[in-house]
C-alpha positions in Angstrom: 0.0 0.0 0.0 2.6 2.4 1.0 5.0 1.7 -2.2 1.3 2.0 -4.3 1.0 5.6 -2.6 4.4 6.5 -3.0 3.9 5.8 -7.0 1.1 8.4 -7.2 2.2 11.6 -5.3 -1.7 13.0 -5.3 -2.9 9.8 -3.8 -0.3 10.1 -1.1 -1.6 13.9 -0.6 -5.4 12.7 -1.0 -4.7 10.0 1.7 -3.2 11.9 4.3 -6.1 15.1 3.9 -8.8 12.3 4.6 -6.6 11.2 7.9 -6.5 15.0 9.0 -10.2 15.4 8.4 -11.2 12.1 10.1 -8.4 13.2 13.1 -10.0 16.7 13.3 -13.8 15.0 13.2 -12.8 12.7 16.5 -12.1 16.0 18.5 -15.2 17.7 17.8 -17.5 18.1 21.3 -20.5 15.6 19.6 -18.1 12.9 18.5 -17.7 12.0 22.0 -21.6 12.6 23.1 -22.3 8.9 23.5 -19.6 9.1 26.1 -21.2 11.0 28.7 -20.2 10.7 32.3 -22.8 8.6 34.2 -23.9 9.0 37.9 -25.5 6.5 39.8 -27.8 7.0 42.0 -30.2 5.5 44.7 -33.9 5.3 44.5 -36.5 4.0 47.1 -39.1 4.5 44.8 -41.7 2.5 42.9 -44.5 3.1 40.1 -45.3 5.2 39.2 -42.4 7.4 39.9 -39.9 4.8 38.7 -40.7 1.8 36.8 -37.9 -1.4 35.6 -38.7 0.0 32.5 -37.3 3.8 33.3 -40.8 5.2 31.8 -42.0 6.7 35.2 -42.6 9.9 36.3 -39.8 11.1 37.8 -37.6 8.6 35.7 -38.3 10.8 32.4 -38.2 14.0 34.3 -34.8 13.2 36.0 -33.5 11.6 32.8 -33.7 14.7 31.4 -32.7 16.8 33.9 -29.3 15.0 33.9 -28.8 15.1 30.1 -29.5 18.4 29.4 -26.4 19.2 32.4 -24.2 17.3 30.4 -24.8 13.7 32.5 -26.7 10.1 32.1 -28.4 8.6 34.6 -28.3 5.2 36.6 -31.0 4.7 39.1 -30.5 1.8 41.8 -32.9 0.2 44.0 -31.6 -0.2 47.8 -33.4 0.2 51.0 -34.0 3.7 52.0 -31.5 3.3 55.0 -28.7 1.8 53.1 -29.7 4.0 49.7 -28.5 7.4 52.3 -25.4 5.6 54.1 -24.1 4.8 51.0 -24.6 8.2 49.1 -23.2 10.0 51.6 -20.2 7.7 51.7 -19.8 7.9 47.7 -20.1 4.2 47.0 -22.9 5.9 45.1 -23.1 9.4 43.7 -26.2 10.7 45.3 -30.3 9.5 45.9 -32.9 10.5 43.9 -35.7 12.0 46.0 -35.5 12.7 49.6 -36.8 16.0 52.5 -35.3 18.8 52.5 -32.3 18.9 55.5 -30.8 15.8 55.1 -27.7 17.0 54.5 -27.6 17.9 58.3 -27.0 14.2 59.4 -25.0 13.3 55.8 -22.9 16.1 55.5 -21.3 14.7 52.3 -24.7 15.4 50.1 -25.1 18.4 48.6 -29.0 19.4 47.9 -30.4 20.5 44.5 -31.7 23.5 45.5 -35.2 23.2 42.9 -37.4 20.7 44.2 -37.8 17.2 42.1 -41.8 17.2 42.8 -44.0 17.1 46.0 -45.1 14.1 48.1 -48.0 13.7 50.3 -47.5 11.5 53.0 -50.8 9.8 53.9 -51.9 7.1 56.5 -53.3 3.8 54.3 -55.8 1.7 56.2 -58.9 -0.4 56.0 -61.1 1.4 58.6 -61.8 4.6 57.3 -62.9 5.8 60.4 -59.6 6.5 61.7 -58.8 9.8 62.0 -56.3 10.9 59.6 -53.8 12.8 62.5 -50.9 12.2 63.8 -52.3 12.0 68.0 -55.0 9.4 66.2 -52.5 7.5 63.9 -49.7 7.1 67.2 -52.0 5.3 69.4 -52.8 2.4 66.5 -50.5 -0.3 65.0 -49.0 1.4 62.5 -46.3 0.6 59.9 -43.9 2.6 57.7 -40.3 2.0 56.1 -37.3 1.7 57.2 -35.3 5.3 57.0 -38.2 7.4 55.8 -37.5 10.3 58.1 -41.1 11.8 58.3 -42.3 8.7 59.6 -40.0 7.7 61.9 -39.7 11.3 63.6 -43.5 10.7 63.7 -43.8 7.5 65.4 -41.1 7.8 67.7 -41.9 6.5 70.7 -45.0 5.3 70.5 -46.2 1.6 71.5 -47.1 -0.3 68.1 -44.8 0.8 65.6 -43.4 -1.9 62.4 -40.5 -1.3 60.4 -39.9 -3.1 57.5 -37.6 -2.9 54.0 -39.8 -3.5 51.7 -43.3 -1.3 50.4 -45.4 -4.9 49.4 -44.5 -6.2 52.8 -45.8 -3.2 54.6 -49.2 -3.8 52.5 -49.2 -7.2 53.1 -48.8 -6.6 57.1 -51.7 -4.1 56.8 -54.0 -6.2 54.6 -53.5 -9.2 56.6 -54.8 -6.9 60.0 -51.8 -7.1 61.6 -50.9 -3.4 62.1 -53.9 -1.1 61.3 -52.1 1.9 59.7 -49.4 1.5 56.9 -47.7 5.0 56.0 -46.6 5.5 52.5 -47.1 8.1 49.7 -50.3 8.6 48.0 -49.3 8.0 44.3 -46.9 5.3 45.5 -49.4 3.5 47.9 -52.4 3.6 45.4 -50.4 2.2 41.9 -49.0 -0.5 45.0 -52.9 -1.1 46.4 -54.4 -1.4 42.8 -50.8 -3.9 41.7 -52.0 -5.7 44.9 -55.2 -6.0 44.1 -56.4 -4.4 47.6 -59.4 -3.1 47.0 -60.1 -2.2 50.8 -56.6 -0.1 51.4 -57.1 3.4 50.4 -55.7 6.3 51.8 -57.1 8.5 55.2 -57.7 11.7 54.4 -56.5 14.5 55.0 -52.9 14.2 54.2 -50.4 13.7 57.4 -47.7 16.0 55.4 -47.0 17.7 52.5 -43.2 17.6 51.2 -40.8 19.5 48.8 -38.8 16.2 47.4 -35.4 16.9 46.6 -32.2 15.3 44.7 -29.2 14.9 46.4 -25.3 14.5 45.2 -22.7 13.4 46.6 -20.2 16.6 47.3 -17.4 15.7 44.4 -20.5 16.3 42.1 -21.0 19.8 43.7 -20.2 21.8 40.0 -23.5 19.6 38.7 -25.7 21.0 41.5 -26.8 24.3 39.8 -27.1 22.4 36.0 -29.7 20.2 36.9 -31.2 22.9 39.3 -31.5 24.9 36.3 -32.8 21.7 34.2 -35.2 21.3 36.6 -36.7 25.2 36.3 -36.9 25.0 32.5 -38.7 21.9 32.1 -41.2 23.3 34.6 -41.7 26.6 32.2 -41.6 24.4 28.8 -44.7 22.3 30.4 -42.6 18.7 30.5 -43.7 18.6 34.2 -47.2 18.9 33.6 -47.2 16.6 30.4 -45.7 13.8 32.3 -48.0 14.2 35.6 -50.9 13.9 33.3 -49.9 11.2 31.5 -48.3 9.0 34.6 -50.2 9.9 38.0 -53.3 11.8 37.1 -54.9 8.5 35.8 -54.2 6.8 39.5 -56.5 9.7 41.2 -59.4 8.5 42.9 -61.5 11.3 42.1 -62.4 13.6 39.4 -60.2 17.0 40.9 -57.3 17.6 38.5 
């Protein structure tokens, strides 16, 4: 090949301006956009905020939060406890929704100063006579997960309380009568009552509490923080948030309100 080149001088010349060109294509900023750096992190959540499929709610709204700061994203299932130890020890680079002031006890996470959504934290049962308050709710059996804050600042101290890992098995224990008051999310409780087939559970009303539900990175991410903040904001003004509510929770809603 070489001698062949060397034979025809404008070959040779041809050759080498294609190996420039394709040189000067690999260096270009898109020619590398498949190789975006990925973050991992944690996520206690089920449908229909994340599904195995990534087509939940706040799986399409994170998603693309992350790639228009410049990131993918890698959502992992641990339990809430571990999902918080481990963020703020960096085995993984942050969690996915959680209260505001966490970063009190974990130090190494660094909020995301817009909000991810709102979650309302409701009391499930099968007697809907129960009064849907906290003074009502502590003197039941009640139920809630392991390292969800709200609840267990709630509950603390009071006689009957259950902890367990795992959102079916806190169903199961209520649906079986052996606590009388599982607390969950609304969205996340209802799509898990309906997968269930529990057509008893339904939520007390009114709400126990009403949260802003932020992402948190670990602090060698801290230069992503105002990106995605900024993400965040402009797919509220373009409409994405209220596009993807109305196509993933608004069908769940017992009622007619929107």
């Amino acid at each position: 090949m070489l001698s062949t080149l060397a034979s025809h001088p404008g070959r040779a010349r041809c050759a080498h301006a294609w190996l420039g060109v394709a040189c000067l294509l690999l260096t270009l900023p898109w020619a590398h956009a498949a190789e975006r750096p990925v973050l991992v992190l944690n996520d206690v959540n089920e449908p229909p905020y994340t599904t195995p499929d990534g087509n939940g709610f706040l799986d399409v709204i994170a998603r693309e939060a992350f790639r228009r700061a410049g990131v993918e994203l890698k959502l992992v299932k641990l339990p809430a406890e571990r999902g918080l130890i481990n963020a703020n020890a960096g085995i993984e680079d942050g969690d996915l929704v959680r209260i505001a002031g966490l970063e009190k006890q974990y130090p190494n996470l660094i909020r995301v100063p817009e909000k991810l959504t709102d979650w309302v934290f409701v009391a499930f049962s099968k007697d809907r006579a129960i009064p849907a308050n906290w003074t009502a709710i502590r003197q039941r059996s009640v139920g809630h997960i392991k390292g969800w804050k709200i609840y267990e600042r709630a509950v603390n101290g009071a006689e009957r309380v259950t902890a367990v890992d795992d959102p079916e098995q806190l169903f199961r224990l209520l649906e079986l009568g052996r606590i009388e008051v599982a607390l969950y999310e609304r969205w996340l409780g209802l799509a898990l009552a309906r997968k269930l087939d529990l057509k008893d559970v339904r939520p007390l009303s009114p709400p126990l509490a009403r949260r802003e539900m932020y992402i948190y990175l670990h602090k060698r991410h801290a230069a992503l923080v105002p990106k995605i903040a900024e993400a965040l904001r402009a797919l509220k003004r373009e409409g994405f948030y209220e596009r993807a509510y109305r196509e993933k929770l608004k069908p769940l809603r017992e009622d007619k309100t929107p």
